[in-house]
Legacy VTK file of the C-alpha trace (Angstrom):
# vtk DataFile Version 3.0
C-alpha trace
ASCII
DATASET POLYDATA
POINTS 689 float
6.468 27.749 17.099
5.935 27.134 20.859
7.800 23.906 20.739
6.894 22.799 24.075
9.662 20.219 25.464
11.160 17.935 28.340
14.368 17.986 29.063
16.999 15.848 30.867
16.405 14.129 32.763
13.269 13.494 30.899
12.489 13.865 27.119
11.543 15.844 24.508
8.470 15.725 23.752
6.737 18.907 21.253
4.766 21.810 21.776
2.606 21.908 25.159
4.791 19.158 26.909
7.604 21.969 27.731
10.786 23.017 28.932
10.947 26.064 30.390
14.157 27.692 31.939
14.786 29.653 35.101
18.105 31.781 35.038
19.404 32.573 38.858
22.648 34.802 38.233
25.140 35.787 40.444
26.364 39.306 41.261
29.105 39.244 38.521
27.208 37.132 36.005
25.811 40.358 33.930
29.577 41.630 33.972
30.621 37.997 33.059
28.382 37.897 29.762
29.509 41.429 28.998
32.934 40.039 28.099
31.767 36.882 26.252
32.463 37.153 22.021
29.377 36.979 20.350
29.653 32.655 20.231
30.051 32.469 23.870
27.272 34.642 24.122
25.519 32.460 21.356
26.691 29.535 23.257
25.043 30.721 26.692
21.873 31.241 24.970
21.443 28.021 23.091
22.442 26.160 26.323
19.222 27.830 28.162
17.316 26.943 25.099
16.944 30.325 24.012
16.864 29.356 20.473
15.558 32.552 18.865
17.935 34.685 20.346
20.840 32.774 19.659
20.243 32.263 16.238
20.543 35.659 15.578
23.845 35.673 16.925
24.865 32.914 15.222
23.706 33.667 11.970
26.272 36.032 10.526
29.097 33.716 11.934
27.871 31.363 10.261
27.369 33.056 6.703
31.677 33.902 6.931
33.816 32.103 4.745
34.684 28.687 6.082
32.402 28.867 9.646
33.054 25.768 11.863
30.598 23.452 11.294
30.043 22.763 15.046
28.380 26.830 14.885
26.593 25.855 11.727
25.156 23.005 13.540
24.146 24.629 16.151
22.601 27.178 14.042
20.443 24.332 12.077
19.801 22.773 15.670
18.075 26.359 16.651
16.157 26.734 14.027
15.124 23.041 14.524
14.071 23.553 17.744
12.269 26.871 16.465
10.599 24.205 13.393
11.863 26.729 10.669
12.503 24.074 8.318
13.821 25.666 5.770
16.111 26.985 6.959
17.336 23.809 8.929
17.484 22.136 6.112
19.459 24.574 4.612
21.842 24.992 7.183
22.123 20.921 8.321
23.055 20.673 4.484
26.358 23.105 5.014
26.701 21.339 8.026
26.981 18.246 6.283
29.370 19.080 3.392
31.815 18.991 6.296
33.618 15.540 7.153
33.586 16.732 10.611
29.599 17.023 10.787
28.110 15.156 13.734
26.302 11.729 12.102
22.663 13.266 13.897
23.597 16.339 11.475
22.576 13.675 8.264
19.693 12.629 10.788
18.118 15.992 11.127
19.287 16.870 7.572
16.862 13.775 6.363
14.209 14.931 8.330
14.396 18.204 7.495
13.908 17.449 4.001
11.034 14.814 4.818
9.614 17.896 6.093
9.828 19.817 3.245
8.677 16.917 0.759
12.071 16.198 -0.653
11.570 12.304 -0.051
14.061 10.863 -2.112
16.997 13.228 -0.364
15.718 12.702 2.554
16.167 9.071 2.093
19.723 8.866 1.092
20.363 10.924 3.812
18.760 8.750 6.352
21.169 5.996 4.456
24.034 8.230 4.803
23.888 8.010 9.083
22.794 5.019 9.256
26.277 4.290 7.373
27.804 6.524 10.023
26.164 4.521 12.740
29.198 2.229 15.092
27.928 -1.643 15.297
26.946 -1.004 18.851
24.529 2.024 17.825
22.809 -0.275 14.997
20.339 -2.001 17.356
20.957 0.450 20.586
17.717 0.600 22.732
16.655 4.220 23.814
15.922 5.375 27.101
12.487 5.525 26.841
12.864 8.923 28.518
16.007 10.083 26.129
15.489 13.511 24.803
15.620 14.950 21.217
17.364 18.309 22.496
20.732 19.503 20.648
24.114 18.052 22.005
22.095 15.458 24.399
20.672 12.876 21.744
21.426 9.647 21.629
22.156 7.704 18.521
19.205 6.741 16.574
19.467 3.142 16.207
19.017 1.437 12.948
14.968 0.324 13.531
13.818 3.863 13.719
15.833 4.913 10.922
14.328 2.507 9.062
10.958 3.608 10.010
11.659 7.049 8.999
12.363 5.981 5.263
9.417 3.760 5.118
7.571 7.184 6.058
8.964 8.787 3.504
7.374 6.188 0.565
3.952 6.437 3.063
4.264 9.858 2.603
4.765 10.045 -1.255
2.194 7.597 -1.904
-0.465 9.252 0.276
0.361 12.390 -1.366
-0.192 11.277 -4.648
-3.450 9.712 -3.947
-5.495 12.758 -1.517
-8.881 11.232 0.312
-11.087 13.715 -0.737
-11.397 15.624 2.588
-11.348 19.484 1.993
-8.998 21.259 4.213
-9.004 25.110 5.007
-7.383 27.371 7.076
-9.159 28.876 9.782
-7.926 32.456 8.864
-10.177 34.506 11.192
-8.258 32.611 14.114
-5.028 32.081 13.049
-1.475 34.618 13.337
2.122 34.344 12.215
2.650 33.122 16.458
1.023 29.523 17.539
-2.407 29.389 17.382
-3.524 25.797 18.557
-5.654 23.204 20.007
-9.429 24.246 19.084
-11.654 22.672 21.456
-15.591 22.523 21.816
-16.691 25.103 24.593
-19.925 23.840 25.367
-22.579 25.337 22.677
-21.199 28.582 23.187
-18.323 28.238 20.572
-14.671 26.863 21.161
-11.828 27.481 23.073
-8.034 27.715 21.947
-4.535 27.929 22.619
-2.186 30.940 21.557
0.870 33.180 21.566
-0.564 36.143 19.639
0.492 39.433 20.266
-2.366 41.496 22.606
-1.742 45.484 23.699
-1.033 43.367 26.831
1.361 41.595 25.803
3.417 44.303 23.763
3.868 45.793 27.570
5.634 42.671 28.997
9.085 41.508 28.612
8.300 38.196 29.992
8.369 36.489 26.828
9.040 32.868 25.968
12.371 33.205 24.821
12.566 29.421 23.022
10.515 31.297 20.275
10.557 34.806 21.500
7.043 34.680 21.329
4.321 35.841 24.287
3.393 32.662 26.846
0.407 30.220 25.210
-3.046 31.775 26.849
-6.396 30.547 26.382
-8.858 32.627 24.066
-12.296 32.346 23.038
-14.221 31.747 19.849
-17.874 32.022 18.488
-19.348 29.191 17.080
-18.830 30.484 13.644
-15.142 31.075 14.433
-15.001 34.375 15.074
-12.295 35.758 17.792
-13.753 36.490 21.530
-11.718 37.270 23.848
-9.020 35.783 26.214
-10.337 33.521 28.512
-8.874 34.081 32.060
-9.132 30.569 33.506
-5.400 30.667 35.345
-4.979 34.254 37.009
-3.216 35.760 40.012
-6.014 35.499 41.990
-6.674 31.718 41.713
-2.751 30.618 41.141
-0.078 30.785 43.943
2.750 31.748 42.071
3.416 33.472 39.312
1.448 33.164 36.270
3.376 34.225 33.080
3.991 30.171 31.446
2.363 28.574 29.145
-1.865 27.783 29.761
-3.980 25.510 27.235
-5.456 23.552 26.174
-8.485 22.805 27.910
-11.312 20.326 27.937
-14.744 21.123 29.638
-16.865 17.835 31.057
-20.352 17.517 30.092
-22.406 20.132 32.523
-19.623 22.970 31.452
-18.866 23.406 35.213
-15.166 21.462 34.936
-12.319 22.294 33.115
-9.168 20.677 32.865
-6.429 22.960 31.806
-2.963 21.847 30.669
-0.075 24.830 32.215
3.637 25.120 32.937
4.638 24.608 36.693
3.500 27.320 38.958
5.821 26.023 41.732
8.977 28.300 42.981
12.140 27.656 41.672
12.808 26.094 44.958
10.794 23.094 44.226
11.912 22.550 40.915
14.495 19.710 39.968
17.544 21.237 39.260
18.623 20.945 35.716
22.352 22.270 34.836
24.414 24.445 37.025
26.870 26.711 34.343
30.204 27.345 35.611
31.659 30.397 34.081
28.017 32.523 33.896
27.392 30.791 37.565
23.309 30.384 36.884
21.071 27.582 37.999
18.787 26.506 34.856
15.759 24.579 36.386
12.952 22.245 34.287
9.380 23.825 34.508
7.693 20.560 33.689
3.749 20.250 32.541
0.719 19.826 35.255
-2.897 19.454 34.212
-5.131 21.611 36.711
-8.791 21.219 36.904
-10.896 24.748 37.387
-14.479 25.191 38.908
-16.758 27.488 37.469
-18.487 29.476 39.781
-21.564 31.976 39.350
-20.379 31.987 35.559
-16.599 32.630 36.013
-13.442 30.248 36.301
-12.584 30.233 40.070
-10.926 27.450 42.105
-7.898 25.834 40.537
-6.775 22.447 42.097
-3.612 20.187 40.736
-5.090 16.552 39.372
-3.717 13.861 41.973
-1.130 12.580 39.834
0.664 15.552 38.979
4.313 15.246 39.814
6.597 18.446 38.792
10.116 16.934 39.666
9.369 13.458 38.219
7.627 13.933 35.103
5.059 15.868 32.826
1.176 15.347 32.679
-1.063 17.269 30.679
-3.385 17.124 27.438
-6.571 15.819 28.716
-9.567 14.365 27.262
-12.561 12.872 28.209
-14.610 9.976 27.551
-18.013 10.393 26.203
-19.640 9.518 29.436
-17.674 11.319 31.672
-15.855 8.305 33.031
-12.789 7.897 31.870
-10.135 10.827 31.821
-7.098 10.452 28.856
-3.880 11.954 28.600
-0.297 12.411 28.094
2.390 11.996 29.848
5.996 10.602 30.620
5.691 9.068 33.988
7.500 5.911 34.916
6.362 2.654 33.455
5.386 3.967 29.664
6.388 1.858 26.275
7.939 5.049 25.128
9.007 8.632 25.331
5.740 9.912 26.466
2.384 7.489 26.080
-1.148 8.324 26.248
-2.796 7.229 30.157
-6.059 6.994 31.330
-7.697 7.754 34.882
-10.985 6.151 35.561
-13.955 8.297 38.012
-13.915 6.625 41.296
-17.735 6.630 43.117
-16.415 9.287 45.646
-15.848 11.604 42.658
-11.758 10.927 42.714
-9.934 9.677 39.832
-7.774 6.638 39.722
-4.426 5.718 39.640
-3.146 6.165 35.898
-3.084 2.976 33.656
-0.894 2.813 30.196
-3.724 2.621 27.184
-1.146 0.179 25.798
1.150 -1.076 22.960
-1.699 -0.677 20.281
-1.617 3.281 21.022
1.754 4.011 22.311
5.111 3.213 20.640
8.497 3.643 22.074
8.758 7.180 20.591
6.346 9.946 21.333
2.366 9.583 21.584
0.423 12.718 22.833
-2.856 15.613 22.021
-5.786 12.443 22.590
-8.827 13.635 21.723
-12.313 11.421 22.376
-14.972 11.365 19.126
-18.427 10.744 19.046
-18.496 6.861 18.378
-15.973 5.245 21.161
-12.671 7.221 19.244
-9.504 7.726 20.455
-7.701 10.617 18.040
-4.215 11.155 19.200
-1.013 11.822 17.289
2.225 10.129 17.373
5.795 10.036 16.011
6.416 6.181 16.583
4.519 4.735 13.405
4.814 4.811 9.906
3.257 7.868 8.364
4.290 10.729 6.672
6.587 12.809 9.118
6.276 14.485 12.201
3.220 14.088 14.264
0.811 12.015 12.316
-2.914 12.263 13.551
-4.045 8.431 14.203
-7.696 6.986 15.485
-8.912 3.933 17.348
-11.694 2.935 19.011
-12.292 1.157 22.076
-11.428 2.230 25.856
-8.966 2.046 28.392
-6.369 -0.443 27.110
-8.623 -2.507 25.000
-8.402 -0.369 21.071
-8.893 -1.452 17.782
-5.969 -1.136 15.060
-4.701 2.303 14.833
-5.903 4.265 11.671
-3.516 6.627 9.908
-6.123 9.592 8.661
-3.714 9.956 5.662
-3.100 12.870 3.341
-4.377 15.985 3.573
-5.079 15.674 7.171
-1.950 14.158 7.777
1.262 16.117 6.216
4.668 15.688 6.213
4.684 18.818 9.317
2.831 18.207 13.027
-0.798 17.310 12.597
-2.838 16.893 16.237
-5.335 17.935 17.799
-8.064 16.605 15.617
-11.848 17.269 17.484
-15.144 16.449 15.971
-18.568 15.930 16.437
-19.632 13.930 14.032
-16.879 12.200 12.409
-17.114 13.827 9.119
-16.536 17.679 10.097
-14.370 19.335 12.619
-11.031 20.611 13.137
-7.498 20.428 13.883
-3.938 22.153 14.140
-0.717 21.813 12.181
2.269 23.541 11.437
2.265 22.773 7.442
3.569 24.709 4.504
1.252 27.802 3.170
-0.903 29.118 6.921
-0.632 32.271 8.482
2.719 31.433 10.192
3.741 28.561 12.706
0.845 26.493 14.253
-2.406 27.515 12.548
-5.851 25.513 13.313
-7.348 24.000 10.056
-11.065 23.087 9.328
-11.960 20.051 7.673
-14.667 18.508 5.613
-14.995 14.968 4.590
-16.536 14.223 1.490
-16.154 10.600 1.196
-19.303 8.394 1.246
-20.182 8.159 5.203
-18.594 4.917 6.313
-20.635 2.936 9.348
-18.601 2.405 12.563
-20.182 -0.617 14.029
-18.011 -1.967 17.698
-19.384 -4.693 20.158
-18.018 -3.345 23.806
-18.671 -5.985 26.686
-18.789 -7.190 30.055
-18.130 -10.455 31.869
-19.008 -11.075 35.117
-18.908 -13.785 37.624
-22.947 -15.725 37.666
-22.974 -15.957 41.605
-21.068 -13.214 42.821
-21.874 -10.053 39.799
-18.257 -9.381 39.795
-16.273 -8.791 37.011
-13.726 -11.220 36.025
-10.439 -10.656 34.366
-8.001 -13.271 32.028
-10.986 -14.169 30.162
-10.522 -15.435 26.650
-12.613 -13.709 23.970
-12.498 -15.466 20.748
-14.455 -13.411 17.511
-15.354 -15.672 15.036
-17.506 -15.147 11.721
-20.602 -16.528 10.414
-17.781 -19.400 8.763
-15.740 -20.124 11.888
-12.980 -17.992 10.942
-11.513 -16.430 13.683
-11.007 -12.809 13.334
-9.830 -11.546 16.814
-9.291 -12.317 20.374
-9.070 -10.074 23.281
-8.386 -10.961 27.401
-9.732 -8.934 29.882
-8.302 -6.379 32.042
-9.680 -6.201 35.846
-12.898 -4.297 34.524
-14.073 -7.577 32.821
-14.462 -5.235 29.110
-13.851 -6.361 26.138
-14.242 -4.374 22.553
-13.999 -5.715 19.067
-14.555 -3.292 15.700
-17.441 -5.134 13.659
-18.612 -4.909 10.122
-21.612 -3.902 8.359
-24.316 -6.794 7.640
-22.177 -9.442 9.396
-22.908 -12.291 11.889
-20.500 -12.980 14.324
-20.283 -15.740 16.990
-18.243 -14.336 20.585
-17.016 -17.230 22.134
-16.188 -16.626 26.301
-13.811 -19.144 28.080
-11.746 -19.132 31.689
-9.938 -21.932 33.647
-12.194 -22.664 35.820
-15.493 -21.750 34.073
-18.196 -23.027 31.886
-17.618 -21.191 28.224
-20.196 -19.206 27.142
-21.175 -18.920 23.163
-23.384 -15.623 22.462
-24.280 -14.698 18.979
-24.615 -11.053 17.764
-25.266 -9.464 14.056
-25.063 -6.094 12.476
-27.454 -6.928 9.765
-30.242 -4.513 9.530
-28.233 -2.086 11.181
-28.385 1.125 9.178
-26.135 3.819 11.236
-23.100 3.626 13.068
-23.877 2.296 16.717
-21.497 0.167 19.670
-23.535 -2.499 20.388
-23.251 -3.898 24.170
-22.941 -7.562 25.533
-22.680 -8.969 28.546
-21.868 -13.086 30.062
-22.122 -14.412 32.941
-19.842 -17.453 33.479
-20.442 -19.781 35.894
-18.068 -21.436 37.967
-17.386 -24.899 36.376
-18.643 -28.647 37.685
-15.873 -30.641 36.066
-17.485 -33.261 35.328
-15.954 -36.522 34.805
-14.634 -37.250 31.063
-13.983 -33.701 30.088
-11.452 -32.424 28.962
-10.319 -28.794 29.109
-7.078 -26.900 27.519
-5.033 -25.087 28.917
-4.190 -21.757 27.419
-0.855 -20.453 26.560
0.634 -24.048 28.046
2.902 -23.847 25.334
7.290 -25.606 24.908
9.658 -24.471 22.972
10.699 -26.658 19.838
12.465 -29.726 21.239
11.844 -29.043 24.544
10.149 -29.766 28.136
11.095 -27.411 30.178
7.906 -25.316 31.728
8.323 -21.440 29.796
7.253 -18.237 32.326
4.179 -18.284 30.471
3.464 -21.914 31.010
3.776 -21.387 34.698
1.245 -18.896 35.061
-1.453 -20.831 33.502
-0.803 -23.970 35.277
-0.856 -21.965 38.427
-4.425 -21.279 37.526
-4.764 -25.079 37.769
-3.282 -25.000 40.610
-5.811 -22.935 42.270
-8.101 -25.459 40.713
-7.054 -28.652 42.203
-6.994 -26.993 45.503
-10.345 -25.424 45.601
-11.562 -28.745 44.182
-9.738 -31.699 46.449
-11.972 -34.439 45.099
-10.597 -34.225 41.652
-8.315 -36.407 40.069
-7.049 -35.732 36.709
-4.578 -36.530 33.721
-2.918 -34.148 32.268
-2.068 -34.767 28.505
0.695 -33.459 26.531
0.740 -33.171 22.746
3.996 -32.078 20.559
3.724 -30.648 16.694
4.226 -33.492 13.830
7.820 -32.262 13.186
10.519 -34.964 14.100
10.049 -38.817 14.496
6.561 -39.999 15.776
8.050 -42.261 18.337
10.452 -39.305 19.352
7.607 -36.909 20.128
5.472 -39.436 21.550
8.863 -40.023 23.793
9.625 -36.021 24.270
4.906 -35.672 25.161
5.617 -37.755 27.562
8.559 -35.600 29.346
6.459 -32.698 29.087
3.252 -34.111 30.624
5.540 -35.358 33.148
7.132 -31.404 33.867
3.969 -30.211 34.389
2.801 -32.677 36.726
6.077 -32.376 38.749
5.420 -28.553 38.994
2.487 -28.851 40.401
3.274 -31.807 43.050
6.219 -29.343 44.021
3.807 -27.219 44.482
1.449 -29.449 47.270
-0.518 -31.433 45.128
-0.964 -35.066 45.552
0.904 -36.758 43.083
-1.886 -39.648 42.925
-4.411 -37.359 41.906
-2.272 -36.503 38.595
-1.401 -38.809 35.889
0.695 -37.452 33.328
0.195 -38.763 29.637
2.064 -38.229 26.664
0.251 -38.142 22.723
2.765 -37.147 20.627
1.207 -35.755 17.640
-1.475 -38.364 17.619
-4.038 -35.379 18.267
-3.286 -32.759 15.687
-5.310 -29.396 16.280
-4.772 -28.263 12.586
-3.664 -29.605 9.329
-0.353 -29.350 10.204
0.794 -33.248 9.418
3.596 -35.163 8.684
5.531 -33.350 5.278
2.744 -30.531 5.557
4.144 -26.871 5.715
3.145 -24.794 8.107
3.559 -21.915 10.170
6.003 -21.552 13.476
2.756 -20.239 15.183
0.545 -23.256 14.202
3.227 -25.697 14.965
3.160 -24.029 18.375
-0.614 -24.784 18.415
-0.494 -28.311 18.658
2.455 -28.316 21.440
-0.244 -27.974 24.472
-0.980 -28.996 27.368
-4.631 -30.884 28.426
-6.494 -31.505 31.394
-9.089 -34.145 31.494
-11.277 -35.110 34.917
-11.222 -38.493 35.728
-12.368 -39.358 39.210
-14.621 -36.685 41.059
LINES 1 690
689 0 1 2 3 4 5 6 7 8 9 10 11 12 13 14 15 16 17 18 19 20 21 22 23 24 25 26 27 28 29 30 31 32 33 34 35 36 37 38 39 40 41 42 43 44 45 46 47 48 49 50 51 52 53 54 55 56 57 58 59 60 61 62 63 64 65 66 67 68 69 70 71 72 73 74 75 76 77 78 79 80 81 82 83 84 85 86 87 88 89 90 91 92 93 94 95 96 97 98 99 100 101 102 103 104 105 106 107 108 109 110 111 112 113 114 115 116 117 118 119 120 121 122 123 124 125 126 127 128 129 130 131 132 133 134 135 136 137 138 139 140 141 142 143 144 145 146 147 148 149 150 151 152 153 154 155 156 157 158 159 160 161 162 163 164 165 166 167 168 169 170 171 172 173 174 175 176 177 178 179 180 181 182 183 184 185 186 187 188 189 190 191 192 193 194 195 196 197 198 199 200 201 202 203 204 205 206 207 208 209 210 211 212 213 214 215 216 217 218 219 220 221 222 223 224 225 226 227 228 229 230 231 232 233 234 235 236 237 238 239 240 241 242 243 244 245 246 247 248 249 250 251 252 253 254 255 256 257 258 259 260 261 262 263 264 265 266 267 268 269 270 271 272 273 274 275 276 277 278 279 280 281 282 283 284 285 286 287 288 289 290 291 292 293 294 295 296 297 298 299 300 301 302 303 304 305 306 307 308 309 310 311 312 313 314 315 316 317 318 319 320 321 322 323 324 325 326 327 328 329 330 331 332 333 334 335 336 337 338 339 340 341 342 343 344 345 346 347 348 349 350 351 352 353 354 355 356 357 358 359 360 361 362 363 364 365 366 367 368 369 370 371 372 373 374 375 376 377 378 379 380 381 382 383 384 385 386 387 388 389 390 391 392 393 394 395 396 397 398 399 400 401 402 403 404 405 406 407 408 409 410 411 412 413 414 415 416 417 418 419 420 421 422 423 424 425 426 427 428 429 430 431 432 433 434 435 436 437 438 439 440 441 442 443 444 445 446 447 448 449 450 451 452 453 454 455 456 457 458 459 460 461 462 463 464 465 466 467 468 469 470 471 472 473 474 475 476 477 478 479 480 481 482 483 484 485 486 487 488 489 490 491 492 493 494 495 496 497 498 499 500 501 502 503 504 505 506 507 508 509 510 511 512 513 514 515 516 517 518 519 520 521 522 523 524 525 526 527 528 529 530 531 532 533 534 535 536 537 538 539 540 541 542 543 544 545 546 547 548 549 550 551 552 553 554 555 556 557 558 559 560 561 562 563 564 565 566 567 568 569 570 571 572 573 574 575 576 577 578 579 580 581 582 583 584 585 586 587 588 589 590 591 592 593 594 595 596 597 598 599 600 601 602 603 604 605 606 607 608 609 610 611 612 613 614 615 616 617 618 619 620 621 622 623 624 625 626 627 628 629 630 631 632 633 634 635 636 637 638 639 640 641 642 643 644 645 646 647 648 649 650 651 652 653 654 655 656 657 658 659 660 661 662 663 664 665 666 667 668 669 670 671 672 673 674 675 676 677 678 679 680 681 682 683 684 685 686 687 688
């Protein structure tokens, strides 16, 4: 497998985010390695990631009588690396028998085994190093740039352990019970190398990643030697799946360097005329962060990270090749794109600065002079703090990406949501057999019932194949509501406003605030009507009605509001949001202070307001004591904002106790810590204008 990779200073992350190593030797460095023993030599390869290579010297060391177990590990940790799982898991299990294994040895052991479906093993042996695991280790946050690579892990700490064994029941459960989704291999496509990535090429068929042998290739020695496999090229396929030919979008002519790393995969935009292409760093050694410096061999080893180009056709053929703005080869990897239906919005992958994880999907939006925008996160409810990467867009506001960071069934699991940006419905698992206990990504379709995608699972042609699929299940309707609020006078958009989803009942179902865009996007139901409720400090709320009844196909319905600004008029009152204390409290929280700083913008755009600001406490405790501990907390917010330049005569601060419950939460009634907190808010109500 072409297990593409960061590595340290940044992360591992699989497949097309990859290492690759540049070795700068000496004058007496070949002479040097000539009088290694075969594990020094062994050792010299596995520390420049040469994992295929150094297997095979380490292999009939490690089949002696009584091998050290540090050489058997690093013979499992090759053919990790390589994801031959077999025969990690055969070899982490030697590796284990000894009382001087490393505890990540059980680690990979377990997953190994996950791997290969042996759930209940894998489990104990997840048990068995978290056992191993020091009290400091139990609860140790990762670098959220920490890399999986042999001899540089960190300890797993005990929460992602934990995960891991709740992925193994996932995993045995959705095995047991298949969707009935029919899953083939696309044999006409696939090899015993990596064959990845399918993608739509316009009408004229697909386009696809590979390391397949070519008479080309058979007359090179440049070889990727983490596999020993040929460098990933692009190919292309007829509609009906039928190999093409190779698909020179990154050549000599159009690259300044040299050419021989990894290119793929590739989206096209709309018109066919733009293609972004996901490669390994054409820049010169010179410009590449240095990674290790060896001391005996006396060679540099330098990190080729990822860059995502975007080509221009030209009179039919693949020309100009530019870098996308945000590239950054000594910082971090970028690559993987997708786009949005409409052309708008550009996705991908990558572990820059400021992520929730190892590597997290981004998005660029399409400035109006054609330029693309700084990167944003898409956010908690796609990325995790382990690895999230492969996005792909579908037909009805999807977002198909796969991640290690969530409970599934191993590996990469292949997840959906829909939405945009950073505003996404919950995160779907597609389950067993799309899912498998191997790397599943990659998942394109059209239509949301047919399509394709690649994985690395038991019985293909060899390594990554690309599988078709074919839903059967009764055609379920994807209904959304995606909209807009804007400012009445000025048309602008307006962020931090409330969006509260109820039913037909009252029962709210889900709230969203919006980002600087003004959007919004909730998932809807079939034959349903739903009331939106739109509120901001400052503005008159806004109730707008919508329904799905009648609607007989899947469809994103669109709203927009218009808020205007509001009169406050005298006698109303108005909460504020998140104006929330801590049991037993008065002290103004971090949160609290932002929101009353929104009043505080109030009361100075509006100088002929007075008001009173109430405070109101949950029923636990004595009545007279929170009608006491109301009043300090009216009287902390008012302080904070005279500190702050407001007239104290134009605030009075007044304390309610729990004399104005929100919720049923009474005297002796049990209840929630989150509807307790409901009732301990804060009030504003105009009294003199």
């Amino acid at each position: 497998m072409n297990r593409t990779a960061f590595k340290r200073p940044a992360l591992l992350m699989q497949r097309m985010l990859l290492i690759s190593t540049m070795a700068l030797f000496l004058s007496n460095s070949v002479m040097a390695q000539e009088q290694l023993s075969r594990k020094q030599q062994a050792d010299v390869l596995f520390n420049r990631f040469e994992y295929y290579n150094a297997a095979r010297l380490y292999l009939p060391l490690a089949e002696r009588k009584n091998p050290d177990v540090k050489l058997v590990e690093k013979l499992a940790d090759c053919y990790r690396m390589m994801n031959a799982y077999e025969e990690a898991e055969k070899w982490y299990g030697k590796a284990v028998e000894n009382k001087k294994a490393q505890p990540m040895s059980h680690y990979y052991y377990a997953e190994a085994l996950q791997r290969n479906k042996k759930f209940d093993l894998a489990k104990e042996q997840y048990r068995a190093y978290s056992s191993l695991l020091k009290p400091e280790e139990m609860s140790i946050k990762p670098s959220a740039r920490h890399t999986d690579l042999p001899n540089e892990s960190e300890p797993v700490n005990q929460e992602e352990v934990n995960l891991r064994i709740n992925s193994c029941d996932s995993a045995a459960l959705w095995t047991s019970r298949p969707k009935d989704i029919a899953i083939k291999n696309v044999a006409t496509l696939n090899t015993k190398s990596a064959d990845w990535g399918l993608n739509y090429y316009g009408k004229d068929g697909f386009v696809f990643t590979s390391e397949r042998n070519t008479e080309a290739n058979e007359k090179s020695s440049d070889i990727y030697k983490w596999t020993g496999n040929p460098w990933l090229k692009l190919y292309l396929a007829s509609p009906d799946a039928q190999l093409k030919e190779e698909l020179p979008v990154v050549t000599k002519q159009n690259a300044p360097t040299k050419t021989e790393y990894h290119v793929g995969p590739m989206e096209l935009n709309g018109t066919g005329e733009v293609a972004y292409v996901t490669i390994a760093t054409r820049a010169s050694a010179s410009e590449l962060p240095l990674d290790k410096k060896e001391g005996k061999i006396r060679e540099r080893l330098y990190t080729r990270r990822l860059e995502l180009m975007i080509a221009l056709k030209k009179d039919g053929k693949w020309g100009e090749l530019k870098p996308f703005a945000y590239n950054n080869v000594k910082e971090y990897s970028l690559g993987h794109a997708a786009l949005s239906k409409n052309g708008q919005v550009l996705y991908f992958a990558s572990d820059m600065p400021g992520g929730v994880g190892k590597t997290d999907i981004w998005y660029s939006q399409l400035q109006a002079d054609g330029s693309w925008g700084k990167p944003v996160n898409c956010g908690p409810e796609i990325n995790t703090k382990e690895e999230e990467a492969f996005p792909t867009t579908g037909p009805y506001g999807e977002l198909y990406y796969s991640s290690k960071g969530k409970i599934g069934m191993g590996g990469y699991d292949i997840y959906s949501s829909r939405g945009e940006k950073t505003q996404w419905s919950k995160s779907q698992n597609l389950k067993y057999p799309v899912n498998s206990t191997s790397d599943d990504f990659y998942f394109i379709s059209r239509d949301g019932k047919t399509g394709y995608f690649s994985s690395n699972r038991e019985g293909g042609a060899g390594d990554d194949d690309i599988y078709s699929f074919n839903d059967q299940t009764p055609a379920v309707m994807i209904l959304a509501l995606d909209g807009t609020v804007y400012d009445q006078k000025s048309k602008a958009s307006l962020d931090s406003v409330l969006v509260t989803l109820t039913d037909g009942n009252g029962q709210v179902l889900n709230r969203k605030v919006t980002e600087q865009n003004g959007k919004f996007f909730f998932g809807l139901t079939k034959d349903q009507d739903y009331k939106v409720e739109i509120s901001k400090l400052g503005y008159t709320s806004v109730l707008k009605m919508v329904s799905t009844k009648g609607i007989t196909k899947s469809d994103t319905l669109t709203m927009e509001a218009f808020l205007d600004k509001d009169k406050f008029e005298p006698g109303k009152t108005y909460v504020l949001r998140n104006i929330y204390y801590d049991f037993d409290k008065a002290n103004i929280r971090p949160d609290a202070a932002r929101e009353l700083n929104k009043l505080l913008a109030i009361l100075k755009e509006n100088p002929s307001i007075w008001i009173e600001l109430g405070s109101h406490t949950d029923s636990r405790g004595a009545d007279q004591y929170n009608q006491w501990l109301s009043q300090r907390r009216a009287n902390s917010a008012v302080q904070y904002l005279i500190d702050r330049g407001i007239e104290k005569e134009r605030i009075k601060a007044r304390g309610y106790g729990e004399t104005m419950l929100l919720n049923k939460c009474g005297n002796g009634v049990k209840c929630s810590h989150a509807e307790h907190q409901l009732n301990r808010r804060t009030e504003f109500k105009v009294i003199k204008q």
